[in-house]
N, C-alpha and C positions, 0 to 999 in steps of 0.2 A: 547540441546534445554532447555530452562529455563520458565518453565510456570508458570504463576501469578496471581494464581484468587482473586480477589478482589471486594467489596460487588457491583458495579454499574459502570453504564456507564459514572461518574464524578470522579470516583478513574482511571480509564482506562484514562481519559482525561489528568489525571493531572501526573501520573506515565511517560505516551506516552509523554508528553510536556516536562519534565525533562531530559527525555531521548536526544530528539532534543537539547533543549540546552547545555547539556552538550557538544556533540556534536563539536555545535557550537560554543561554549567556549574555548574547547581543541584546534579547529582547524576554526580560523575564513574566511577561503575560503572551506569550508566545501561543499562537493557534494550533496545535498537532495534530493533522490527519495519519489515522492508523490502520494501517490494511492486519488482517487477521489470516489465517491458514501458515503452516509451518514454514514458508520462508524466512519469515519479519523474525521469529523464535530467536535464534541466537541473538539476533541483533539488542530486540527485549531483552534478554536476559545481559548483555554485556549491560545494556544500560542500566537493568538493576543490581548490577553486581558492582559498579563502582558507584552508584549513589551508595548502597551498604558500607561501602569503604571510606566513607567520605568526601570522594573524590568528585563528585557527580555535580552538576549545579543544583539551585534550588526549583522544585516545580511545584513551590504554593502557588503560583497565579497564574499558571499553565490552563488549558484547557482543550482539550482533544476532540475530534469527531472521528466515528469510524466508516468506513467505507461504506456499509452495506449492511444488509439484515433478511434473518429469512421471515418468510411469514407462515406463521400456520403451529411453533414452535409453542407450547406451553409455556406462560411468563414464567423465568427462572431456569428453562431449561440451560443445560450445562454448554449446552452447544450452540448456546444464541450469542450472538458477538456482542452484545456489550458482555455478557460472563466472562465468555474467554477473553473478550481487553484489560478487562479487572482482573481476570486471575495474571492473565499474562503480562502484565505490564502495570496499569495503572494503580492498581488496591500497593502493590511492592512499591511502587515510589509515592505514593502518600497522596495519588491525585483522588480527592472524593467522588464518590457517583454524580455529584448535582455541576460538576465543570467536563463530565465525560458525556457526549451526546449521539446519541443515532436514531435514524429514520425510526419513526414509530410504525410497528408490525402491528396495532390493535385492530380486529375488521372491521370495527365499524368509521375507522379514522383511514382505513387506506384510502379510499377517493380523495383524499388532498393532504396527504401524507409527503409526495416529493415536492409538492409547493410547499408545504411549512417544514423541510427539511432544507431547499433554498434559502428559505427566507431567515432561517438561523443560523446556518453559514453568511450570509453578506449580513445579518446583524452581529454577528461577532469579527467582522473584518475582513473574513475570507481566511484561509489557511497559510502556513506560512512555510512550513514543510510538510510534506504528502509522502508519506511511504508505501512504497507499491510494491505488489509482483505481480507477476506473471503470469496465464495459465499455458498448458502447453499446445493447446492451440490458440493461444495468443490473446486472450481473452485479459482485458484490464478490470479490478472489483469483479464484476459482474456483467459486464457488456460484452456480450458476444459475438462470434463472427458476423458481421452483417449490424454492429450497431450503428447507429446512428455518430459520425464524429463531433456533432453538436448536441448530443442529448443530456438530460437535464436529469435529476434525479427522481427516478421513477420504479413500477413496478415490473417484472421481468421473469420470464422461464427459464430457469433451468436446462441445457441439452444435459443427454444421459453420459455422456464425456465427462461433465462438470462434476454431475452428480457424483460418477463410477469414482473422480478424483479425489472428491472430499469424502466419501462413504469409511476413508477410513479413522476421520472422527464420529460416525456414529455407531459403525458395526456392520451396515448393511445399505445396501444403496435403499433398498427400499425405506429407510427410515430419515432419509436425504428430504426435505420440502423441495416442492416442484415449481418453487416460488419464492422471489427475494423481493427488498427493494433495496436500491444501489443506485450509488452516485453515478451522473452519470459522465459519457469522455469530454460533454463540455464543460462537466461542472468540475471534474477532475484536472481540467488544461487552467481553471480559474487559481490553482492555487498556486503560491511566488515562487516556491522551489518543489519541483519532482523529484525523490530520492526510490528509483527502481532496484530493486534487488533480486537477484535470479544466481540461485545454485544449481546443479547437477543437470547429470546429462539427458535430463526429461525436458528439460527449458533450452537446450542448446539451437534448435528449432524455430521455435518461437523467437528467441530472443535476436538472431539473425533475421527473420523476418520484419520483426520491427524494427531495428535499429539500422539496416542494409537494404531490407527493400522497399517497396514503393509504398506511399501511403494509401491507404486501404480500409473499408471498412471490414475486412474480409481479414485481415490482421488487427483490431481495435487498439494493441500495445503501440501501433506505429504511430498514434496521434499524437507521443510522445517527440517527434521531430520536426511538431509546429510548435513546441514552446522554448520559449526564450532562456527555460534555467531547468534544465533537465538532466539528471547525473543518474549512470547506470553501473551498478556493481555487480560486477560477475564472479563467479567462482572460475577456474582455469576449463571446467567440465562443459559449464553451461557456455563460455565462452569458444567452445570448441568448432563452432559455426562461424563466427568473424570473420572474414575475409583482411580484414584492415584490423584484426588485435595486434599484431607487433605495433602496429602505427601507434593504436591506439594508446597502449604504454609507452611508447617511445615520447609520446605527447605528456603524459601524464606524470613523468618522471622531471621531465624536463619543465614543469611548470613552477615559475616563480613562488620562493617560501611566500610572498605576501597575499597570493593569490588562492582564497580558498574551494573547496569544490562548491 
């Protein structure tokens, strides 16, 4: 694992953004897993802010999967994650609906919903960058304390932690679904590059936990330190837990121009 602190959540935007394009560069039908909830935000938006500029690569043959989905959400509503990946990212860079995909929420399709959500990830290759964060009790997508460090994409509860977190995209916890489906941490460890990103001092916690302590189902973010290509960007806040952040930059600085993250 390669950790990255760095002074604010506009170096994390712009490091996380390089990364994708590179990405997209090397391999222009490039796989993109997309986490959703306001960390990833800046990051989205650096990236659509230099495609508008020109600067961007091209993402006609791209094709994204999103982490997760809730169930129970009227088709259309504003707050189901393929909307906000369209609004937030993919509608701005020209990626269509029919190359952006996630778990299907229909009721009468959820008993084999996260098998035909595997089975469209390993028929499109598998992913090729995965961007994550964090919850602050350490929770990766959707996988909660106590998940499974091999689980597969499936259906899942909500704790009222989770809920209280995201309640302030809808207004009210009670308007929170008490039910997702989401990747799950071994279908999440399946993809070639991990790109974690955690700002502010709500994740400083968390992020110490996974990255410094023991692996855990009780920390689900630590399963990040059985993969072989996993890079964490922190802001200076959220990194304020580290034990080894001086290391960690000392390393990071000192890494060869030809060696990328």
């Amino acid at each position: 694992m390669e950790v990255v602190p760095l002074a604010d959540a506009g170096e994390v935007a712009a490091l996380a953004a390089d990364v994708v394009e590179a990405v997209v560069r090397a391999r222009p039908d490039a796989v993109l897993g997309l986490a959703t909830g306001s960390t990833p935000l800046p990051a989205y938006g650096e990236l659509i802010r230099r495609h508008r500029a020109g600067a961007g690569p091209s993402y006609d043959s791209v094709r994204c999967f999103t982490l997760d989905e809730y169930v129970g959400l009227p088709p259309g509503h504003p707050e189901s994650y393929r909307a906000t990946i369209a609004r937030e990212l993919t509608d701005p860079l020209g990626i269509p609906p029919e190359r952006v995909h996630g778990p299907d929420p229909a009721p009468d399709a959820l008993p084999t919903a996260g098998a035909r959500y595997e089975e469209a990830l390993a028929a499109a290759g598998g992913v090729d960058v995965q961007v994550l964060g964090i919850g602050s009790d350490g929770h990766l997508a959707f996988n909660e304390p106590g998940s499974s460090l091999a689980s597969a994409t499936r259906i899942k509860t909500l704790t009222d932690e989770t809920r209280r977190d995201n309640a302030r995209f809808f207004g009210a916890i009670d308007e929170v679904p008490r039910h997702v489906l989401t990747q799950g941490l071994g279908t999440i460890l399946r993809a070639r590059h991990l790109l974690l990103l955690a700002t502010g001092a709500g994740k400083a916690a968390a992020l110490a936990a996974a990255v410094e302590g023991p692996l855990t189902a009780s920390c689900p973010a630590s399963v990040l330190q059985l993969h072989p290509h996993a890079t964490v960007l922190c802001d200076a806040e959220a990194a304020a837990g580290l034990v080894r952040r001086a290391h960690y930059r000392e390393v990071y600085d000192a890494k060869p121009a030809w060696q990328p993250l």
